[in-house]
N, C-alpha and C positions, 0 to 999 in steps of 0.2 A: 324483523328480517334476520333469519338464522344462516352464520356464519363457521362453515363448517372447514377445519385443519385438517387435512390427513397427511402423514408423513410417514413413506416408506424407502423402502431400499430400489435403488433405479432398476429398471429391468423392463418392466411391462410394456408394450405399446400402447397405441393411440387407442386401438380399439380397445383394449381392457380399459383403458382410462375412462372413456367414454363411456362404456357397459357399465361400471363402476359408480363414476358420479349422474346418471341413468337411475340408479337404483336405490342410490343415496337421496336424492332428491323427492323419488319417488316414498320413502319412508317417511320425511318429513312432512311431505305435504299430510300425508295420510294420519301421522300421529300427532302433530302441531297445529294441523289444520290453517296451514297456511296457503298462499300462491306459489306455484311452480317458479315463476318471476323474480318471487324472493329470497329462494334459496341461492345463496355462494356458497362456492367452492373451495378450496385454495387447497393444491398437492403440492407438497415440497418435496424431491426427491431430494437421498443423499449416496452418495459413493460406499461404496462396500466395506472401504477402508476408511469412513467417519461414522459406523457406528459398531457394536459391538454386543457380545447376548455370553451371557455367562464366564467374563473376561475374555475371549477370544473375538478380533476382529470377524465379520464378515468375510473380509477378504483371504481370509485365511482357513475359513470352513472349509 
């Protein structure tokens, strides 16, 4: 049963979310050769100002 983290920056909607672990699933079945049933998901979103990309906040780009 493959257990899949993604963790990004809040912003997207539902429908991207969706479109997203859609496609994510779809790969695994395909390359693991598993059931679609099997695959989880788990999205952690985080605030702009808890993460940061070459010393400067997100929130601050």
């Amino acid at each position: 049963m493959p257990i899949v983290q993604i963790e990004m920056v809040k912003g997207r909607t539902v429908e991207q979310k969706r479109a997203m672990v859609e496609k994510v699933t779809d790969v695994l079945v395909e390359t693991i050769q598993c059931k679609k049933e099997a695959v989880s998901i788990v999205i952690r979103e985080m605030d702009k100002e808890h993460i940061a990309k070459g010393g400067v906040l997100f929130s601050d780009m």
